[in-house]
MARMARTI-415660 format. One record per residue: residue number from 0; residue in one letter; z negated, y negated, x negated of N, C-alpha, C in turn. Coordinates in pm, whole numbers, plus 32768, in hexadecimal, padded with zeros to 4 digits. Each point is the difference from the previous one (the first is absolute). Layout:
// residues N
   resi   resn     nZ     nY     nX    caZ    caY    caX     cZ     cY     cX
    NUM      A      Z      Y      X      Z      Y      X      Z      Y      X
...
This chain:
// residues 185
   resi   resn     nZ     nY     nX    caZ    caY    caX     cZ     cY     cX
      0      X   B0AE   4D0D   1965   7FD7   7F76   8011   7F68   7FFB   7FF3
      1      X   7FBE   7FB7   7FA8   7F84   802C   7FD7   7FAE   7F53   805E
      2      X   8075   7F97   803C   7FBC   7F8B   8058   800E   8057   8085
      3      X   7F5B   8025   8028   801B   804C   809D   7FFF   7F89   801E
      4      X   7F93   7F98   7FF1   8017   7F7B   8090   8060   7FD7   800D
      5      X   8067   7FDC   7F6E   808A   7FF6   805D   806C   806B   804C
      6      X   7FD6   8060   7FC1   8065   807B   8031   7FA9   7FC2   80C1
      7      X   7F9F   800E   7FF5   7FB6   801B   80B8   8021   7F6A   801C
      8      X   7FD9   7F94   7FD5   804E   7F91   8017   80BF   7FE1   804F
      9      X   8051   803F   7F6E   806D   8012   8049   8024   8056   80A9
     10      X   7F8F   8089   7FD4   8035   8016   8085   7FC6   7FC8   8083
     11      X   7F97   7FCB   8006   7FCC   7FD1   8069   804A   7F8A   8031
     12      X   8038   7FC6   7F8C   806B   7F81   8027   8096   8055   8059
     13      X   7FFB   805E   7FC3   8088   8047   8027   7FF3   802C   809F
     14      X   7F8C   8033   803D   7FD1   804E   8074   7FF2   7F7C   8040
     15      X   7FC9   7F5A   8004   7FE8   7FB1   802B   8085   7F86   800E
     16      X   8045   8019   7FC0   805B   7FB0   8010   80A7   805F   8027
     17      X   7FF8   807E   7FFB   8063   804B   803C   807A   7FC3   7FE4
     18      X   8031   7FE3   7F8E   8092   8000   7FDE   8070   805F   7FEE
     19      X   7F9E   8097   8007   8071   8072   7FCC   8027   8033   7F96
     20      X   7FB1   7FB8   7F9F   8021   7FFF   7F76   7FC7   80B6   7FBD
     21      X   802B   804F   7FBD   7FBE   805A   7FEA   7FA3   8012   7F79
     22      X   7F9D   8035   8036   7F7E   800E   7F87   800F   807D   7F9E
     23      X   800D   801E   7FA3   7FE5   8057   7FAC   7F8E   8032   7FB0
     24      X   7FD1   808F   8019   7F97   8018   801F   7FF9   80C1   7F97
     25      X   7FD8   7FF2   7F9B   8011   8068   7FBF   7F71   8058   7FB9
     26      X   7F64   7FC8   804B   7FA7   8043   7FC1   7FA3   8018   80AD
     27      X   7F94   804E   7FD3   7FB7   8025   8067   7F9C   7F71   8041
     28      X   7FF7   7FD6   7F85   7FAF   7F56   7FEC   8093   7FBB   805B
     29      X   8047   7FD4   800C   804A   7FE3   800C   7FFE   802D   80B3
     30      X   7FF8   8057   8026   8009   804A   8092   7F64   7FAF   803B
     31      X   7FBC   801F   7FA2   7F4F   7FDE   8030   8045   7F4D   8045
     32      X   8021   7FF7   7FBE   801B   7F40   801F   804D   7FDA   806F
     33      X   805E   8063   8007   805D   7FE2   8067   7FC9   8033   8090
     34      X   7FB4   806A   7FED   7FD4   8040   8099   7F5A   7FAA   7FF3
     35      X   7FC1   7FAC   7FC5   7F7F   7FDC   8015   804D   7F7E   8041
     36      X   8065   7F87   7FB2   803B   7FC6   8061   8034   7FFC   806A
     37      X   8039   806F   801F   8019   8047   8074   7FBF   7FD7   808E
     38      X   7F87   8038   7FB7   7F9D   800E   8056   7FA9   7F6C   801C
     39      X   7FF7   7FD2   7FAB   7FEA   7F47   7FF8   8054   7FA6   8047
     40      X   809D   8036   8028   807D   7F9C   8041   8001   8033   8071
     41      X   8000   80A0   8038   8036   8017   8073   7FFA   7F9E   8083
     42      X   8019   8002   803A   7FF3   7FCE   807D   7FD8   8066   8085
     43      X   8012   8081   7FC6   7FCE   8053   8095   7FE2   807D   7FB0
     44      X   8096   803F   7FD0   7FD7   8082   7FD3   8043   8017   7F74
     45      X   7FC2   8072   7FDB   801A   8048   7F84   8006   809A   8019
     46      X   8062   8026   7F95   8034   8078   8012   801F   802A   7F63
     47      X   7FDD   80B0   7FED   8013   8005   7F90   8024   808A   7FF4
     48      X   8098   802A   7FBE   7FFB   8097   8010   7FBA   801E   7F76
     49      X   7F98   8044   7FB1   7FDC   8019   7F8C   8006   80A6   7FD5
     50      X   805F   8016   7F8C   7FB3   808B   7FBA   7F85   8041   8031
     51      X   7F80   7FA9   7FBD   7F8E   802C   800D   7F87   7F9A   7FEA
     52      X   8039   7F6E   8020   7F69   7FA3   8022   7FDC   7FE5   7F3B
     53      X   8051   800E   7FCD   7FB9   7FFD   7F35   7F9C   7F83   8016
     54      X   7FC2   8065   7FE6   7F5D   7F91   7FDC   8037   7F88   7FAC
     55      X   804B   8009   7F81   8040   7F9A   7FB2   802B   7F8A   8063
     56      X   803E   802A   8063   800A   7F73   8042   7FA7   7FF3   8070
     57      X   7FEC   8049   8051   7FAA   800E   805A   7F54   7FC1   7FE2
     58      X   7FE3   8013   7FC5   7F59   7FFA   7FC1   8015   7F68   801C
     59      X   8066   7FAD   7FCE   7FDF   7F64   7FD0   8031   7FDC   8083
     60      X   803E   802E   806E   803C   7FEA   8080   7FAC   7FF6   8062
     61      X   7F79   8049   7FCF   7FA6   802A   80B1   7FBD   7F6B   802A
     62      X   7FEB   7F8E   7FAB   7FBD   7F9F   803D   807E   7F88   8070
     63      X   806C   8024   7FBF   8078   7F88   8033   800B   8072   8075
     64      X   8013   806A   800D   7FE4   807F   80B8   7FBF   7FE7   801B
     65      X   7F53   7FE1   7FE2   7FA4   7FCE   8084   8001   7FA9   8027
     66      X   7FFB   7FB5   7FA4   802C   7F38   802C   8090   7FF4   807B
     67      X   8037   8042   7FE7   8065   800F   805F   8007   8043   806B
     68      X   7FCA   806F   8002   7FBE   8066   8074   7FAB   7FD7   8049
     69      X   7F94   7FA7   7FCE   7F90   7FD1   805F   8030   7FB3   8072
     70      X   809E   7FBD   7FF8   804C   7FC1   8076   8011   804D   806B
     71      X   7FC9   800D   805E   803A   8040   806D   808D   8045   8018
     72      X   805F   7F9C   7FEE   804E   7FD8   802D   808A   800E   7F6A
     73      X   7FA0   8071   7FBC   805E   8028   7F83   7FF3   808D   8013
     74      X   8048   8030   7FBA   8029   80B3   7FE0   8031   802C   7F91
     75      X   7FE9   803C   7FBA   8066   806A   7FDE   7FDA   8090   7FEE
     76      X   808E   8035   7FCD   8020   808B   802B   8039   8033   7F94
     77      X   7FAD   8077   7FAB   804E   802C   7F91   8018   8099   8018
     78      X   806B   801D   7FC6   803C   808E   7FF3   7FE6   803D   7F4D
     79      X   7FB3   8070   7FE6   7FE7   8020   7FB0   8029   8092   7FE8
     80      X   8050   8031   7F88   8039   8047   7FF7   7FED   807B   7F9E
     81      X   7F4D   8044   8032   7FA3   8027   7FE1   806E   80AF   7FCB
     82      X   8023   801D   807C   8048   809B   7FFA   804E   7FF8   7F7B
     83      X   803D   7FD5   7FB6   8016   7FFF   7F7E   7FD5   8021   7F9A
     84      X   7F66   7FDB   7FFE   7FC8   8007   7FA6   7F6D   8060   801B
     85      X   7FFC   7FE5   80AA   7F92   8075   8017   8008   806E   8075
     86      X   8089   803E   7FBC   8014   8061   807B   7F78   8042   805F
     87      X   7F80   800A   7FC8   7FC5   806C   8040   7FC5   7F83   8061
     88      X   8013   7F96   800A   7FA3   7F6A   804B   7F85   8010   800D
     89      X   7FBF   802E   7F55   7F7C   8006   7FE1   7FA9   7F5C   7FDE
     90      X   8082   7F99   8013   7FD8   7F80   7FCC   7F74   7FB7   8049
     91      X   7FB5   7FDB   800C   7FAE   7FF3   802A   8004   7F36   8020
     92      X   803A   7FEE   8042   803A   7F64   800A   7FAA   7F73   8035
     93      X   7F5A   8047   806A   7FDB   7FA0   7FFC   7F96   8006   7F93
     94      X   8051   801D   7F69   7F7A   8001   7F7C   806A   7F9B   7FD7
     95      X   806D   7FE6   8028   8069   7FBC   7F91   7FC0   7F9B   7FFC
     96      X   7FEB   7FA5   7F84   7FC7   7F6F   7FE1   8057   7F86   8083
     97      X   805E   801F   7FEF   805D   7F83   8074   8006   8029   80A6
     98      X   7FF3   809A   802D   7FD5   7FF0   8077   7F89   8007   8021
     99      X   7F8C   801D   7F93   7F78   7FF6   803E   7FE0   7F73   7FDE
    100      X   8050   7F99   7FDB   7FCD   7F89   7FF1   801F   7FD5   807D
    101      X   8088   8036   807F   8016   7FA2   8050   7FD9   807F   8067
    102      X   7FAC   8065   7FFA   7FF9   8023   8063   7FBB   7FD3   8076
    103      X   8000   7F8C   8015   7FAE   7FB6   806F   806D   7FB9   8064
    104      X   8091   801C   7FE1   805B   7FBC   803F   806D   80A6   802D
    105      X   7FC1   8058   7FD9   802E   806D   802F   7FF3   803A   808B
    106      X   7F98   7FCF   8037   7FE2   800E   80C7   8055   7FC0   804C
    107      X   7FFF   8018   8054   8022   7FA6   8061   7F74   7FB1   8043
    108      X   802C   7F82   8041   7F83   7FA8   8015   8033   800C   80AC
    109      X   7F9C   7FF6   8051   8033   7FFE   808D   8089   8030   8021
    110      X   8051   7FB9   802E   8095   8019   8020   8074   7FD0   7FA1
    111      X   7FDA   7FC8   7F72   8049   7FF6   7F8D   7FE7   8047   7FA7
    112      X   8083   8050   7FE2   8024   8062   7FA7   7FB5   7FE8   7F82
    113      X   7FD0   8086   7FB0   7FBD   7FD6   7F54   807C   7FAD   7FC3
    114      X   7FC1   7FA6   7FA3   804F   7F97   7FB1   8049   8022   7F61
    115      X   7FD1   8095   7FEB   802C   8062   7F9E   8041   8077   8035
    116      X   804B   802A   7FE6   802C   807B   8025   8037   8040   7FBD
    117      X   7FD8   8086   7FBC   8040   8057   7F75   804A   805B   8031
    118      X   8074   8020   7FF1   8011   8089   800E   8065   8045   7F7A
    119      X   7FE0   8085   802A   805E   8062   7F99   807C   801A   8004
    120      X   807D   7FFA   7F99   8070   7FFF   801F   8029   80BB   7FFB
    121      X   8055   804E   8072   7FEC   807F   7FE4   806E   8019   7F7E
    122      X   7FB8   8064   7F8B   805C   8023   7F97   809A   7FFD   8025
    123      X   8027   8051   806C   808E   8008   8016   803D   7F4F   801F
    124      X   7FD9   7FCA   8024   803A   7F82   802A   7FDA   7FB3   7F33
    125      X   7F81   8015   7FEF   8007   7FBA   7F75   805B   8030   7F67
    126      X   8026   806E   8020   805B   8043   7FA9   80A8   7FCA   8021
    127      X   8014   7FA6   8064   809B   7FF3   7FF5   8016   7F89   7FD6
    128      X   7F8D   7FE8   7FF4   8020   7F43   7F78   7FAD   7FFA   7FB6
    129      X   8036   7F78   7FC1   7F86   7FF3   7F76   7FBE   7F7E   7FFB
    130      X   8000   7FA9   8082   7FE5   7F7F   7FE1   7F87   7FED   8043
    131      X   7FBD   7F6E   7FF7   7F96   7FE5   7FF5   7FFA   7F62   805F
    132      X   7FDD   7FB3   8046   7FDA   7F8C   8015   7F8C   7FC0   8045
    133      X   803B   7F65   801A   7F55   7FD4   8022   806B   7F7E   8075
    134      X   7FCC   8017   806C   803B   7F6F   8055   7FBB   7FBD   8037
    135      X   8006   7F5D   7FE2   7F9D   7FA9   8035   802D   7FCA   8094
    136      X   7FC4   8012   8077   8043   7FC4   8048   8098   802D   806A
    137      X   804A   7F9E   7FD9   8096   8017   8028   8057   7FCC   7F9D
    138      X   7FDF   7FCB   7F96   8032   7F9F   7F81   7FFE   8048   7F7A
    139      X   7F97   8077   7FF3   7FEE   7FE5   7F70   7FE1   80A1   7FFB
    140      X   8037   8021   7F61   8034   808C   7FDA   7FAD   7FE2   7F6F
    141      X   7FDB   8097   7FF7   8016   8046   7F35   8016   8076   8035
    142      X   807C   8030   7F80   801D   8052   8026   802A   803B   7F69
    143      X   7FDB   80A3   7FF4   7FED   805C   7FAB   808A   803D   802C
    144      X   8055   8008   7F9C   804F   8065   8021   7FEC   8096   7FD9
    145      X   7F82   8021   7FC1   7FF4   8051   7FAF   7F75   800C   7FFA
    146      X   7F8E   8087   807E   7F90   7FEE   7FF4   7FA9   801D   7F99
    147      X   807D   8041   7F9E   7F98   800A   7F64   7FF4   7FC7   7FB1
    148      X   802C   7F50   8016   801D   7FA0   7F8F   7FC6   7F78   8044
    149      X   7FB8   7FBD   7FDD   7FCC   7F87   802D   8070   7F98   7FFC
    150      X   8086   8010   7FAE   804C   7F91   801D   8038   7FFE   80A0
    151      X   7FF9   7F60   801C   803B   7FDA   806A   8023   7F7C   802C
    152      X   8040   7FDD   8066   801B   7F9B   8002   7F93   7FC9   80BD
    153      X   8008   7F7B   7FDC   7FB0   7F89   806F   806D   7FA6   803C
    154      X   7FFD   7FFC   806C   8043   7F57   804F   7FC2   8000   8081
    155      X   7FFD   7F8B   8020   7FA9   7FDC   805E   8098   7F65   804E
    156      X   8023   804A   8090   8055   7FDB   8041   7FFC   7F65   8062
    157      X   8043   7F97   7FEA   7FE1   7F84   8042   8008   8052   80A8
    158      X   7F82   7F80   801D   8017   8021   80AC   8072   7FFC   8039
    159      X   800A   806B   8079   80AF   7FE7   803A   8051   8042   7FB1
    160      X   7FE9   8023   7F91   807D   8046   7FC4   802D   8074   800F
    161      X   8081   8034   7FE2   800C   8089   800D   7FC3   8044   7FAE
    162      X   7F98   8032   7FDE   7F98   8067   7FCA   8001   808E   8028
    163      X   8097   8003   7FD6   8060   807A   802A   7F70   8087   7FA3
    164      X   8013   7FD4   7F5C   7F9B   80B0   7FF5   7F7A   7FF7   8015
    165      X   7FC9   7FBF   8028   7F94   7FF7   8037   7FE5   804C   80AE
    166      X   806E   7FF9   8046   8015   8031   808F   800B   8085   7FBF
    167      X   8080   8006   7FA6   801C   808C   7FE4   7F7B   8076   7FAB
    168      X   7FCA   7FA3   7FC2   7F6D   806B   7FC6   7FAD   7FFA   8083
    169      X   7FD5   7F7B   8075   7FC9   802A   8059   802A   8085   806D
    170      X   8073   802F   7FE5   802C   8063   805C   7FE4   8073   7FCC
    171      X   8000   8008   7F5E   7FE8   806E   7FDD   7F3F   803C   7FED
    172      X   7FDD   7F7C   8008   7F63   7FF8   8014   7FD3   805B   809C
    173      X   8053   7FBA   8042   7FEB   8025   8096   802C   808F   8021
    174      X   8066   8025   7FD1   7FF3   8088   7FF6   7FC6   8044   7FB3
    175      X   7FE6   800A   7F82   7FA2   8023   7FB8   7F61   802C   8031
    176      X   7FBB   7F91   8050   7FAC   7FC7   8093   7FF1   8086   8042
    177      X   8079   7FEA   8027   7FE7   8059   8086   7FE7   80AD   7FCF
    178      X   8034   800D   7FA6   7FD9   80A1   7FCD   7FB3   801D   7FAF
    179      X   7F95   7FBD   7FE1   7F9C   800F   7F9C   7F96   7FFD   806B
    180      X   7F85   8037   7FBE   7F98   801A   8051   7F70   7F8B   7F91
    181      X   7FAA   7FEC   8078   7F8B   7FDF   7FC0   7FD2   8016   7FA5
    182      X   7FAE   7FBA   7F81   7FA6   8042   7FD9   7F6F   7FB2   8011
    183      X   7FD0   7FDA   804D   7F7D   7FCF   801B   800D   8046   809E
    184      X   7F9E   8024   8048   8019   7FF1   8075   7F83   7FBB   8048
């Protein structure tokens, strides 16, 4: 699709008006749009399990994360799935272009938790699947079935609804969570 404003158009209508409808989503340009909206609609938090942060989408993403991070009263939390690709965890992460852009939401401020939080997924847990996603909220999914292929699909869930895989990728987020370790400290 060579119209991004409407490709980013449609989906922002899609994330804002929550009908359920699903987005189709097959380039890295294509990901950049959906997680910078993302980050433009949430209402609290964002969550993202990623490969490895690809600058391709990431780079055009870091201004719609601060604008959104600077809220108090926002978060998110990505799982990055570094041991794959850098067994020896020689990566050097606060050089990455997208967390040294938000590393200012990486502290904690008084008695509220940092408003970023990275961590590493361990190889053994990232070796028994292959998928990939991004959840806005409690409503809204992309989801990679396949972390070596940018195709995927988008829906974004009416309020109240059963937003059955959305609970179900949040569970696997949450465990995922709990056994991965930092990488900022």
């Amino acid at each position: 699709m060579k119209d991004w404003q409407g490709y980013r158009d449609l989906v922002r209508t899609a994330m804002l008006r929550r009908t359920g409808e699903t987005i189709l989503n097959s380039s890295i340009s294509h990901a950049a749009v959906i997680t910078q909206e993302a980050f433009s609609c949430a209402e609290k938090r964002v969550r993202i399990l990623s490969h490895k942060l690809d600058s391709g989408c990431y780079d055009g993403v870091r201004a719609a994360a601060r604008a959104f991070l600077a809220d108090p009263d926002h978060s998110a939390q990505i799982l990055v799935e570094a041991p794959l690709w850098d067994p020896e965890g020689n990566f050097e992460w606060e050089k990455h272009p997208f967390i040294s852009a938000l590393s200012d939401f990486t502290k904690p401020i008084g008695d509220k938790p940092a408003r970023l939080e990275v961590k590493l997924v361990p190889k053994e847990y990232a070796d028994r699947y292959k998928f990939n996603f991004l959840l806005l909220d409690d409503y809204g999914l992309r989801y990679e079935a396949d972390r070596a292929q940018s195709a995927a699909i988008a829906t974004f869930y009416p309020k109240g609804s059963d937003s059955g895989p959305v609970k179900n990728l949040e569970m696997i987020f949450n465990d995922l969570w709990g056994v991965s370790t930092p990488i900022l400290n």
